[in-house]
N, C-alpha and C positions, 0 to 999 in steps of 0.2 A: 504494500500500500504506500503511495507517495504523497508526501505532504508539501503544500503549499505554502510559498513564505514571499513577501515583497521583496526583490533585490535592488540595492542599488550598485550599479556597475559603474558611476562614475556620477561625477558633478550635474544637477540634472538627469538623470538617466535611471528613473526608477520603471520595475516590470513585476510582472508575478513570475515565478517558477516555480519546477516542480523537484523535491528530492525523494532520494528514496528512506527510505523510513528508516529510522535510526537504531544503528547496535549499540548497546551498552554497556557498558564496563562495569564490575562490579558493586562501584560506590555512585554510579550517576544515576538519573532519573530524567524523564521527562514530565512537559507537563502540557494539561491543555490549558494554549495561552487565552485568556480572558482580555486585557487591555495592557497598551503599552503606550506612555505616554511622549510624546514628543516634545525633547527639550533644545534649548537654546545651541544646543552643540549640533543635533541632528539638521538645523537649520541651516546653522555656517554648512557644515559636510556638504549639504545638497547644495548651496548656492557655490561649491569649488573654496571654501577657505578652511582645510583639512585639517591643516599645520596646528600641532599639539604640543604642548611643553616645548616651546623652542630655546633653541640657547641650553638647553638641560640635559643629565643621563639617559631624563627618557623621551627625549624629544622622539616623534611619530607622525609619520600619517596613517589617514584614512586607510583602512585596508580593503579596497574595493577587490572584490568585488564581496559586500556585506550585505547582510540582514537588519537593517536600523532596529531600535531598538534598546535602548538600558534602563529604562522605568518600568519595571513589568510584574504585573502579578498574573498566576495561572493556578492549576488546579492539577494535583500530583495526580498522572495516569498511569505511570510503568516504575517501576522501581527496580534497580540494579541487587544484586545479592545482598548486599551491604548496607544498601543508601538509604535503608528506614531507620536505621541502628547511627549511621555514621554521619550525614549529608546535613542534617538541621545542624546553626550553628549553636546553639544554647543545650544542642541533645535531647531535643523533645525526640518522641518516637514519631515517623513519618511512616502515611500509608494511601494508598490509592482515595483519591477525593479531597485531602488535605489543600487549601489553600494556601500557597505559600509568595514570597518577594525573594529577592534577591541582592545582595550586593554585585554591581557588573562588572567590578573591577577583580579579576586572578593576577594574586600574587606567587612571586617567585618562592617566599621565605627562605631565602637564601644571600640576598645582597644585603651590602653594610646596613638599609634602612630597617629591612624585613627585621632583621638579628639587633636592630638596637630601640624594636618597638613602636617604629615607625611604618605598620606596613603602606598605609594609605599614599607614601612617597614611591614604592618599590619601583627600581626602574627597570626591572625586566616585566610591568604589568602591561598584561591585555585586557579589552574592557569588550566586552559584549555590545553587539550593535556599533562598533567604534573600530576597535582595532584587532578584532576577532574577526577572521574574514572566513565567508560563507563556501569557498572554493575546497577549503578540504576536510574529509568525514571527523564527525558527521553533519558536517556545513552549518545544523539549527542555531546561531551561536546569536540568533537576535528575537527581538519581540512582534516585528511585525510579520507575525507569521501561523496558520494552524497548531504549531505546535515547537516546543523549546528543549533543548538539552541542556540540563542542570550536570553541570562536572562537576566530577567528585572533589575537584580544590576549589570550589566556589562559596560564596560565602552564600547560605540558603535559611530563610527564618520564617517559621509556621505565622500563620497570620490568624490574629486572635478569633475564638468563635463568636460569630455573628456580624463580625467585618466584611461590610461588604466592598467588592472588588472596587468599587469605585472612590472609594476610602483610600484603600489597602495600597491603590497603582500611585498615589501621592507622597509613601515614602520616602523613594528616592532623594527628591529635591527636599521633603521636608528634612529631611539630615543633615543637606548640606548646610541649611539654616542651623545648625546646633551651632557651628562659628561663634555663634551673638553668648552661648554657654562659655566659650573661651573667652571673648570681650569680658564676659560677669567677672571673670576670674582675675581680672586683672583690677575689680575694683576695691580689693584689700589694699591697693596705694590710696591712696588721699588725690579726689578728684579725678582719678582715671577710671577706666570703665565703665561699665553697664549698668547702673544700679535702678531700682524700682522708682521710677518716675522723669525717668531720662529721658530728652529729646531725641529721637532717631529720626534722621535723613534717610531714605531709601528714594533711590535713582536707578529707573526704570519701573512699570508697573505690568511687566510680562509675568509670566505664571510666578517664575521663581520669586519677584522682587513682591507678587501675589504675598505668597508663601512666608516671606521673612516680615510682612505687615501682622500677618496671625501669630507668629511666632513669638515678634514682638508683644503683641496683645498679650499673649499666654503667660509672658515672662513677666509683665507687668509696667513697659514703655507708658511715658506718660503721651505728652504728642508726638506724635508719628506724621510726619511730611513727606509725601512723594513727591516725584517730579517725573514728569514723562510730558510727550507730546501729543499723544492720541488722546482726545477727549474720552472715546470708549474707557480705554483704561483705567485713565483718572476716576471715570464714573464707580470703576469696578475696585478700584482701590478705596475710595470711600464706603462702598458697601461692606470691605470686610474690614473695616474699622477706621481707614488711614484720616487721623482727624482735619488733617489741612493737605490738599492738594497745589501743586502749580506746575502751569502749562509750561513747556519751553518752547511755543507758536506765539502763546500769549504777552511773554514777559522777555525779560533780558535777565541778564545772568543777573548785573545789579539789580535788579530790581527784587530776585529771589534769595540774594546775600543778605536783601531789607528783611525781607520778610520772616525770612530765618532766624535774624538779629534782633528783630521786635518779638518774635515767641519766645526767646530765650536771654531776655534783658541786657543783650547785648554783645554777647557773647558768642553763639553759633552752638551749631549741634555740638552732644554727647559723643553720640555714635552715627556714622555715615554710613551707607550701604551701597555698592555699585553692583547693580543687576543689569546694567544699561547694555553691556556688552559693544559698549562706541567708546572707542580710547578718549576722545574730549571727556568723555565724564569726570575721568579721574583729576585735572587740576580744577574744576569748578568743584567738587565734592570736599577738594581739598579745603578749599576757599570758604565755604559751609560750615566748615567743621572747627569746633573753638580750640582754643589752647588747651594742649595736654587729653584733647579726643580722642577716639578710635575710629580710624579710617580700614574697611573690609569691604577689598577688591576680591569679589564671587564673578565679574562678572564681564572677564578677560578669558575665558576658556582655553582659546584659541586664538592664534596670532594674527590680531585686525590692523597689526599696526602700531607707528610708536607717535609718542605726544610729547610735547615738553613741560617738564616741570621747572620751578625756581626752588632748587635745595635746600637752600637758607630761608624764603621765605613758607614756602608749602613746610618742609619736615622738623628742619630744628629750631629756627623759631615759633615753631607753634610745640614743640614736643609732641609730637604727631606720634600716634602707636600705629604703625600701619599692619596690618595684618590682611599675607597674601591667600587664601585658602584656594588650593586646588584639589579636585575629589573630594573624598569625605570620609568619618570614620566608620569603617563596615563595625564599632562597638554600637555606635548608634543606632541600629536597626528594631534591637530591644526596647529603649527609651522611646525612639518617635512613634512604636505602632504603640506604647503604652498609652502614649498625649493623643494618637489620634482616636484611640480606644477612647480615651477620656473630655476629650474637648472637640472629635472632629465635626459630631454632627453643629453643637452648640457655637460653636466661633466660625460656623459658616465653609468650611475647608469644601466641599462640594459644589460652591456657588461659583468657584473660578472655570471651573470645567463648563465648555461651552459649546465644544463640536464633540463626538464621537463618530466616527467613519472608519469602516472595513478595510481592512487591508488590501484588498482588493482595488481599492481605488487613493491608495499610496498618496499617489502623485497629488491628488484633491487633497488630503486631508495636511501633507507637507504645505502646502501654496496657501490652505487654508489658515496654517496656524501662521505664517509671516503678513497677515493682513491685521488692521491695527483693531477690529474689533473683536479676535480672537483671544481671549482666553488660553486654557488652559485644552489644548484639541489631545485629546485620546485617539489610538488607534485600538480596534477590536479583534479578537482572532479568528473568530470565523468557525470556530469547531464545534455545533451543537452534543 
């Protein structure tokens, strides 16, 4: 029996094809994919801007010919000898029907990062949908597809009972948001970090910069400010809490340093947030953000480009804590279905989700999410 999955074979150039149905190794599993959400990186890949960690050990491209795909939740069909005993990462016991997410990124656990507790850095990683390419068995290595191969070094986490998948496909990115937990942590200094009732900047209001508005709410931010240029956005950033919005159509950059500097007596944000994924963001965010802030760049993925900064006046005379987060911690996967167990329906995590479309029509649902009324676009798998 062969299973269907969307390929993308190059920039632009997504198709359906067919494999042949997958062998397993004794600790892996498949599953039937349910949704997989399309993020900000799947968008660069298909628009041709691939380029990953550049400048770095693990700089990478795209591996076309892939299976997009790394926000996925499915539904365990087949299980390897091993994989119900071995495969969860917290050791629950797995079994045919089990819900489960994934972390997309396999590590090596073996280079200096893996061995010194760092594995989220590891530079021999392949990430699912990314740089896990569909050409060799047993190809299923993404989400937009009938069906997925869970490897036995992957990091896999049972998804609470009564989670529904459309919950469950929002980990991913909700983890990456755990950063603003590192921000907290730095606010045992006097006047640094995160603390309950802090102004956050967030720039951009795409899914993710969605995502770090809730987050914030959850943690206890007092005003929360986006910026983005699509009114939709802005619209939808307000709905899930953001208490002051501004346009960059509407306003000039001074004009949003006023505004910043009048919510926060003069001073500028706590904490900034770049979800913007447009290298200009980062020295206006700078500019935003008050002396001895926290500046978190989420939202450089991929190489768009370089911008200039003023060293002296952006970093140390402001005492800038910049903090660059790439990936995310596969420990986190426990924690965020915990919060979305507990706060997903009530803080609204649902309401950013705005398109759902079959994988089958790939190509619609990618062009769909880079249009500015777009949300947070799901792709489906297809397997009743």
């Amino acid at each position: 029996m062969s299973v269907r999955a969307a390929v993308l074979s190059g920039p632009g150039d997504l198709s359906v094809e067919a494999f042949p149905d997958p062998g397993l190794g004794p600790g892996d599993a498949v599953v039937r994919m349910e949704l997989s959400g399309i993020c900000g990186t799947d968008k660069h890949i298909f628009s041709g801007e691939g380029h990953l960690y550049a400048g770095t050990e693990m700089e990478a491209q795209a591996a076309f010919p892939l299976i997009p795909g790394h926000e996925n939740v499915g539904v365990i069909e087949e299980l390897g000898r091993d994989a119900g005993r071995t495969l969860e990462f917290y050791g629950e016991p797995l079994s045919a029907g089990d819900r489960v997410v994934m972390c997309p990124d396999v590590v090596c656990g073996r280079c200096w990062y893996c061995r010194h507790g760092r594995m989220l850095w590891c530079v021999n990683a392949r990430c699912y949908g990314v740089t896990l390419t569909c050409a060799e068995a047993p190809h299923l290595y993404g989400g937009w597809a009938e069906r997925m191969v869970l490897r036995h070094d992957a990091f896999v986490y049972k998804v609470p009972e009564g989670m529904p998948a459309e919950l469950a496909v929002l980990v991913e990115p909700f983890v990456v948001t755990q950063v603003l937990d590192e921000a907290r942590g730095h606010s045992a200094l006097g006047g640094q970090g995160f603390r309950g009732g802090d102004t956050i900047v967030v720039q951009g209001a795409g899914a993710l910069g969605l995502i770090f508005v809730l987050r914030a709410r959850i943690m206890g931010a007092g005003d929360i400010i986006v910026v983005d240029d699509a009114p939709e956005r802005l619209a939808r950033a307000r709905g899930v809490g953001a208490s002051h919005t501004l346009s960059l159509a509407e306003t000039t950059a001074e004009e949003r340093l006023g505004t910043v500097r009048e919510l926060t007596g003069g001073r500028g944000a706590d904490v900034v947030v770049d979800c913007a994924g447009v290298p200009a963001a980062l020295p206006e965010g700078l500019e935003l953000a008050r002396k001895g802030a926290t500046y978190i760049e989420t939202g450089a993925f991929v190489d768009a480009g370089s911008v200039e900064i003023n060293p002296h006046r952006h970093l140390c005379a402001k005492s800038i804590r910049l903090i660059g987060a790439t990936n995310h911690a596969y420990t986190g996967y426990g924690p965020a279905l915990k919060l979305l167990e507990r706060y997903g329906d009530s803080a609204g995590f649902r309401s950013i989700i705005t398109h759902t479309i079959p994988f089958e029509r790939a190509e619609e649902a990618i062009t769909t999410s880079l249009r500015p009324e777009a949300g947070k676009v799901l792709v489906e798998g297809g397997v009743s």
